[in-house]
N, CA, C and O atoms as a GROMACS GRO file, in nm:
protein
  320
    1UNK      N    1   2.014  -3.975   0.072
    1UNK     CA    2   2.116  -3.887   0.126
    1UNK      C    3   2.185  -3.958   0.242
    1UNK      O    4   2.124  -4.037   0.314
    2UNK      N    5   2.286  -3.935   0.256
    2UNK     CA    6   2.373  -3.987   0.354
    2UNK      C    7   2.350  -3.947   0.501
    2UNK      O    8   2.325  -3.829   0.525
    3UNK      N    9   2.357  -4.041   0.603
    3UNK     CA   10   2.336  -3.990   0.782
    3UNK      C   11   2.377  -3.853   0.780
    3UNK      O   12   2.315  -3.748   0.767
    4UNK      N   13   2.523  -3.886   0.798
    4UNK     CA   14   2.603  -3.767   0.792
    4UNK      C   15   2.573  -3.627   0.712
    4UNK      O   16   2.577  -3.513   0.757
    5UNK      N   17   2.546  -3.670   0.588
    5UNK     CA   18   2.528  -3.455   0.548
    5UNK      C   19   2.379  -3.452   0.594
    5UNK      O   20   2.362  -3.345   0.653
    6UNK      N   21   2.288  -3.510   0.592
    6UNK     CA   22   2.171  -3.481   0.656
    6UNK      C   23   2.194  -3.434   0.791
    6UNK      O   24   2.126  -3.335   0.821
    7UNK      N   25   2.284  -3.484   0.893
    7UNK     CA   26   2.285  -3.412   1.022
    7UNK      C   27   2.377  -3.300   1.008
    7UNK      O   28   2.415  -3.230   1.102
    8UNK      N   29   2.401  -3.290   0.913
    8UNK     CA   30   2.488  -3.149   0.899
    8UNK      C   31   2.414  -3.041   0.862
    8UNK      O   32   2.414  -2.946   0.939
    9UNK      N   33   2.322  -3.030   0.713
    9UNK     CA   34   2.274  -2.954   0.665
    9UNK      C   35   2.158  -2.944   0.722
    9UNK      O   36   2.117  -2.828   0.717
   10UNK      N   37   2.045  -3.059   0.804
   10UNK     CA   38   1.976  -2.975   0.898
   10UNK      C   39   2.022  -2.904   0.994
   10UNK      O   40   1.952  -2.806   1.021
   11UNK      N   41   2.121  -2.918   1.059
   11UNK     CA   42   2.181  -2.826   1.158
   11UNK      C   43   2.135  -2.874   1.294
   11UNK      O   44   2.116  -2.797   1.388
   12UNK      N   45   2.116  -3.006   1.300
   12UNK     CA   46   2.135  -3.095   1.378
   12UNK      C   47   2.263  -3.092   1.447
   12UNK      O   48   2.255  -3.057   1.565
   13UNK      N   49   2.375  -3.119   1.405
   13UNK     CA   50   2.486  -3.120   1.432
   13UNK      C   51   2.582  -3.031   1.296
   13UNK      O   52   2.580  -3.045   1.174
   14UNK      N   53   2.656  -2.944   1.382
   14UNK     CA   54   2.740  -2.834   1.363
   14UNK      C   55   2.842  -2.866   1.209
   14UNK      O   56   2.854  -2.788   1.115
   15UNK      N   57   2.896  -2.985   1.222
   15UNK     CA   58   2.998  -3.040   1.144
   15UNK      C   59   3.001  -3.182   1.095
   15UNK      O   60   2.993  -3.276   1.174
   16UNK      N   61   3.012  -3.197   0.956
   16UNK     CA   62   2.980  -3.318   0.918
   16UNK      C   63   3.066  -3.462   0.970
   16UNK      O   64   3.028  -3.577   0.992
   17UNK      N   65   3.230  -3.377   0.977
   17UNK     CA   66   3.312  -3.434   1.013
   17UNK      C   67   3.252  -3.513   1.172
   17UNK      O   68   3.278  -3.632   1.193
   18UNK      N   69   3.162  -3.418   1.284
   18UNK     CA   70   3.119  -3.462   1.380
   18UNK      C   71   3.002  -3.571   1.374
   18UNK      O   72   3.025  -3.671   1.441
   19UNK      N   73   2.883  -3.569   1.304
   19UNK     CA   74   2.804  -3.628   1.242
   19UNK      C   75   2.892  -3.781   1.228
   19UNK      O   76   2.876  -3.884   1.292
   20UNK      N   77   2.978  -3.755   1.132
   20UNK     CA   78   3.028  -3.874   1.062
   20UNK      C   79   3.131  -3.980   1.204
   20UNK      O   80   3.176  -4.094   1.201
   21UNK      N   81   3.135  -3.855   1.327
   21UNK     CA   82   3.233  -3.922   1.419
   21UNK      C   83   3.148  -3.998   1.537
   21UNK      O   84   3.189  -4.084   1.615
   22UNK      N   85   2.995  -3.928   1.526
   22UNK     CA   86   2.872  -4.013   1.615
   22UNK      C   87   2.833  -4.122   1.543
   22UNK      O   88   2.779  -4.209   1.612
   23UNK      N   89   2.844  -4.150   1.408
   23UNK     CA   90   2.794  -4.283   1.358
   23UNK      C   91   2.908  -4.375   1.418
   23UNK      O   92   2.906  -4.493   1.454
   24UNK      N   93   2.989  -4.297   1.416
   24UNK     CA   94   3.139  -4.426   1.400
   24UNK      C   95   3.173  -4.471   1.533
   24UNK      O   96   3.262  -4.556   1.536
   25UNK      N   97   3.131  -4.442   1.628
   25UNK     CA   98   3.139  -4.376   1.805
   25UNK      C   99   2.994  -4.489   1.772
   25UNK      O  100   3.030  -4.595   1.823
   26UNK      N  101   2.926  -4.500   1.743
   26UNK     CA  102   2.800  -4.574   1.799
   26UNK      C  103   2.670  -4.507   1.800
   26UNK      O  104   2.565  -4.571   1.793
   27UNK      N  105   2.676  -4.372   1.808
   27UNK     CA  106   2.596  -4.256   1.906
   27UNK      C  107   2.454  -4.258   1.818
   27UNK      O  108   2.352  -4.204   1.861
   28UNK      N  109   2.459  -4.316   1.705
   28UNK     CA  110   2.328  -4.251   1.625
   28UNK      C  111   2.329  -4.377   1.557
   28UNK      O  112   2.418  -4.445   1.506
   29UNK      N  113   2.171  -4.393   1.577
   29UNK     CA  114   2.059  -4.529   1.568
   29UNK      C  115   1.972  -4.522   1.423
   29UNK      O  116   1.980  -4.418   1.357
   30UNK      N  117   1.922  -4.589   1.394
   30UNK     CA  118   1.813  -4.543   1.278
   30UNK      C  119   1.709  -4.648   1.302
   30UNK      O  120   1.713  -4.760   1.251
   31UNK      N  121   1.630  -4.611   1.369
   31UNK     CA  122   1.479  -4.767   1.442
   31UNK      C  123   1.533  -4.820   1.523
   31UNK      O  124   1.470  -4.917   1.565
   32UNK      N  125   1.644  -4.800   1.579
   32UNK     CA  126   1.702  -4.910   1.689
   32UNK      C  127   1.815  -4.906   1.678
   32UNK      O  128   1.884  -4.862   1.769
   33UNK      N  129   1.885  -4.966   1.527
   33UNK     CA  130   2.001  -4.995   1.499
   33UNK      C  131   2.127  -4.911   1.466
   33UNK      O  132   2.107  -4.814   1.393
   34UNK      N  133   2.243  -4.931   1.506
   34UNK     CA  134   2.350  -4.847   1.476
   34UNK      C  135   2.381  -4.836   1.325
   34UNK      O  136   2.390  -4.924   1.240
   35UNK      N  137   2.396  -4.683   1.316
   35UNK     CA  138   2.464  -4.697   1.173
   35UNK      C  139   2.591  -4.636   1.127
   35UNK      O  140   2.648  -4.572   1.215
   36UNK      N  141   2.650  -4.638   1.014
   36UNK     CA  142   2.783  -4.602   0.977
   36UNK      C  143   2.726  -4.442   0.925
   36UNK      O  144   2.610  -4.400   0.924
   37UNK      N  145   2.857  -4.373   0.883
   37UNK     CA  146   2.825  -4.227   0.817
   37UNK      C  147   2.746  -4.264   0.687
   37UNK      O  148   2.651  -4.190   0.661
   38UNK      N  149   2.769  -4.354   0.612
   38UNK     CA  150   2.755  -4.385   0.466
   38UNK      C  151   2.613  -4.426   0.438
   38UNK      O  152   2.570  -4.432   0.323
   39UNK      N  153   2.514  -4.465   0.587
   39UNK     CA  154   2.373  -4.544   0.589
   39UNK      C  155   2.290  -4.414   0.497
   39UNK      O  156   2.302  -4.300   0.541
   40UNK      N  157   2.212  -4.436   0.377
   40UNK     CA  158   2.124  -4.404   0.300
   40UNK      C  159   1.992  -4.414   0.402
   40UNK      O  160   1.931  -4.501   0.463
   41UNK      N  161   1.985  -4.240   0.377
   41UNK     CA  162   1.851  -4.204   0.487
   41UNK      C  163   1.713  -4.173   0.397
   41UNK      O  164   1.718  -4.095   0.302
   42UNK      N  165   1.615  -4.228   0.427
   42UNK     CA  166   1.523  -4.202   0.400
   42UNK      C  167   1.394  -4.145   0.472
   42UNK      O  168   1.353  -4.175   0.585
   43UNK      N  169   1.331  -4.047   0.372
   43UNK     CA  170   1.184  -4.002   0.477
   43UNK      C  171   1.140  -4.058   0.553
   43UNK      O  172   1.120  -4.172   0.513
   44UNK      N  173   1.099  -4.036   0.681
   44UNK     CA  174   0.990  -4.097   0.743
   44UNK      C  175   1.106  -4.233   0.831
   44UNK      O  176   1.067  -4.307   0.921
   45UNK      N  177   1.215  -4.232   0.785
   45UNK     CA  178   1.287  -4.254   0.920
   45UNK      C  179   1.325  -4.216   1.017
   45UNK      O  180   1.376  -4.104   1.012
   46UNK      N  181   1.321  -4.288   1.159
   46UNK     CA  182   1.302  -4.270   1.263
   46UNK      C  183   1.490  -4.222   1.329
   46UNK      O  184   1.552  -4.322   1.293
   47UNK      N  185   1.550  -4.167   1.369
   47UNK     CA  186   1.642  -4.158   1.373
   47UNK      C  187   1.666  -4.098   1.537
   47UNK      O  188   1.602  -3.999   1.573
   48UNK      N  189   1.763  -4.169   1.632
   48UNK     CA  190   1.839  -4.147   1.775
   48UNK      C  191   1.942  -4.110   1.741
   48UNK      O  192   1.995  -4.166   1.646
   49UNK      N  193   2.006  -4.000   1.807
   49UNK     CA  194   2.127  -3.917   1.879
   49UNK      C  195   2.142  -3.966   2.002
   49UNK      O  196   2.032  -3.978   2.056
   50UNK      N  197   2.265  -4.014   2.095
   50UNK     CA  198   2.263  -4.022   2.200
   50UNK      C  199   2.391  -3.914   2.205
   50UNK      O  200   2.485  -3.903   2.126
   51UNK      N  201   2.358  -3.834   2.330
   51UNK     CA  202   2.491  -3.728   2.412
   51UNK      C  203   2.488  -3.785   2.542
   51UNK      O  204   2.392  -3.844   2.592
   52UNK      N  205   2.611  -3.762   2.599
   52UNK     CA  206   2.635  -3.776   2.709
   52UNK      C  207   2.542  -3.759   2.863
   52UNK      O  208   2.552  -3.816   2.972
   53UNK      N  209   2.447  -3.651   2.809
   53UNK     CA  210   2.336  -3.631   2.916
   53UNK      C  211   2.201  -3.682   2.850
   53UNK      O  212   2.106  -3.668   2.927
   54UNK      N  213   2.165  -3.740   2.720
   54UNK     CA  214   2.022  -3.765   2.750
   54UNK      C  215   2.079  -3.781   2.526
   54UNK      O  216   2.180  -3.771   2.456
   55UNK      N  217   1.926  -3.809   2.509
   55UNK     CA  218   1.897  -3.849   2.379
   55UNK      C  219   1.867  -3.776   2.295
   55UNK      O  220   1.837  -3.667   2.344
   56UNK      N  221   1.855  -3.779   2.139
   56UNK     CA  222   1.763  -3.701   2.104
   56UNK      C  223   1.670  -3.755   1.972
   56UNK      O  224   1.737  -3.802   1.881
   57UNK      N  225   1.548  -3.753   1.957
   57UNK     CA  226   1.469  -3.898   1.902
   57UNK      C  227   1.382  -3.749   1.759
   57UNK      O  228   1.320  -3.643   1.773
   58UNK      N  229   1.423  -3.822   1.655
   58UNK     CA  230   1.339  -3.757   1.556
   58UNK      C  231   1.279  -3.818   1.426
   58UNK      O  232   1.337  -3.922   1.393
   59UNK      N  233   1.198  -3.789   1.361
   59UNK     CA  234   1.180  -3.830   1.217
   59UNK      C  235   1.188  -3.762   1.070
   59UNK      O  236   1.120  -3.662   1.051
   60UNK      N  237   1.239  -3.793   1.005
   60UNK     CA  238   1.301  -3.677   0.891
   60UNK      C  239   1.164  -3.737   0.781
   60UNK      O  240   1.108  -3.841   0.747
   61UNK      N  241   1.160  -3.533   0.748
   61UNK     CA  242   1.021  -3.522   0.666
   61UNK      C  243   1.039  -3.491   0.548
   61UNK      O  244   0.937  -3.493   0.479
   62UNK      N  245   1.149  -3.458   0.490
   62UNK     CA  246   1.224  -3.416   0.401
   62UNK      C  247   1.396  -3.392   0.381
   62UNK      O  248   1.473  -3.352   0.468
   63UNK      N  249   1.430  -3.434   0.230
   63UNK     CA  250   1.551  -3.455   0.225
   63UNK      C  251   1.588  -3.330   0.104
   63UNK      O  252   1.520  -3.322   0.002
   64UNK      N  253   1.680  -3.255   0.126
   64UNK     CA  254   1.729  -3.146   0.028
   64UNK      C  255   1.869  -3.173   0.082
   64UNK      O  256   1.906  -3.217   0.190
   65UNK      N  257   1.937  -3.132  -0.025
   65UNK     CA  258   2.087  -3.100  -0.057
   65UNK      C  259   2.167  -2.989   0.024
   65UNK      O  260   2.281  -3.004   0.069
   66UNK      N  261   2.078  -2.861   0.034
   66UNK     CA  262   2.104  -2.754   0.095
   66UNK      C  263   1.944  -2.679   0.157
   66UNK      O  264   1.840  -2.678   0.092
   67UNK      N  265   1.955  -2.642   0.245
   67UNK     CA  266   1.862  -2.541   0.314
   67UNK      C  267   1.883  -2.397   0.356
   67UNK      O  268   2.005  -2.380   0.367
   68UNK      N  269   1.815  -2.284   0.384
   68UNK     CA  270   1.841  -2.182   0.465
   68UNK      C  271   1.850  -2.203   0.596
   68UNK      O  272   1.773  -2.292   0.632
   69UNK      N  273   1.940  -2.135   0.719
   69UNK     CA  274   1.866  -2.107   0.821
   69UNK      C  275   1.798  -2.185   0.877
   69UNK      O  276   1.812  -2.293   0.934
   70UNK      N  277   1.666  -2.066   0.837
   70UNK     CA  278   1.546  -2.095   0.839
   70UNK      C  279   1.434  -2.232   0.828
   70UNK      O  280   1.348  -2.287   0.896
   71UNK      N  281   1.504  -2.243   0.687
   71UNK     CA  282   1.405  -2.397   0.705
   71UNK      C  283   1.498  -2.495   0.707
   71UNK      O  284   1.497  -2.579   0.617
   72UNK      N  285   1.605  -2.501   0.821
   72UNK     CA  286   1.630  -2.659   0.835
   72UNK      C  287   1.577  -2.741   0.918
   72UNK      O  288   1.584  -2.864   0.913
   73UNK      N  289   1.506  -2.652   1.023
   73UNK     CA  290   1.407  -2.742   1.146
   73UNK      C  291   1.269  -2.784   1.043
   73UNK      O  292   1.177  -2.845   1.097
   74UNK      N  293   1.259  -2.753   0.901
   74UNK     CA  294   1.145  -2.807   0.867
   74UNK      C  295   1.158  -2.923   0.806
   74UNK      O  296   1.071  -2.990   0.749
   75UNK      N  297   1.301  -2.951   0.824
   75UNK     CA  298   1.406  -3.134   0.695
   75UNK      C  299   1.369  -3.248   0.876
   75UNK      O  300   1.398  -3.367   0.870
   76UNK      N  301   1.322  -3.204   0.986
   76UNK     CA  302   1.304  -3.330   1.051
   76UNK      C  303   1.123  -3.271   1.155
   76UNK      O  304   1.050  -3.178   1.120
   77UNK      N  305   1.102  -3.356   1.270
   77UNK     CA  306   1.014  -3.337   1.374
   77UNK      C  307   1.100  -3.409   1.467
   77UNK      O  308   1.165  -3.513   1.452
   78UNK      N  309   1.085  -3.327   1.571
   78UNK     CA  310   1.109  -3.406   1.707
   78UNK      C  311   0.987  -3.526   1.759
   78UNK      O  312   0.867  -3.512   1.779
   79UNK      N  313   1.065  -3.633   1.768
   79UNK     CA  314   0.966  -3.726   1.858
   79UNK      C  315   1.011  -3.752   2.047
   79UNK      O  316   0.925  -3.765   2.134
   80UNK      N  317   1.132  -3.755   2.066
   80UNK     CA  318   1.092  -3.734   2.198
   80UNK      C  319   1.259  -3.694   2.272
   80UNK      O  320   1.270  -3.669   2.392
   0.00000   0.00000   0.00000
């Protein structure tokens, strides 16, 4: 699945269009490295957000197409 609809459909970030404008901006890492909207995400990758005030560090535990609600905090874990 792509960076981008993964940070969309967990509900990570609001809009894909936004998602797709933090890869391109720099803002989001995958182990370290910067990636484009288009980077192929896989489980158990490690994935950075940077915002303007501070970071946000997670690992994705699952990949679906669509979620509820409900279970989109269960498509990652926070690491720090």
């Amino acid at each position: 699945m792509r960076i981008d609809k993964f940070l969309k459909v967990s509900r990570i970030l609001k809009r894909r269009t936004v998602a797709s404008d933090a890869c391109k901006g720099g803002k989001v890492s995958v182990f370290g490295k910067d990636v484009k909207p288009s980077y192929t995400l896989k489980v158990g990758d490690e994935v950075e957000i940077r915002f303007g005030s501070g970071a946000v560090k997670f690992r994705v535990l699952e990949l679906k197409e669509s979620v509820k609600k409900e279970d989109a905090q269960k498509m990652y874990e926070i690491i720090a």
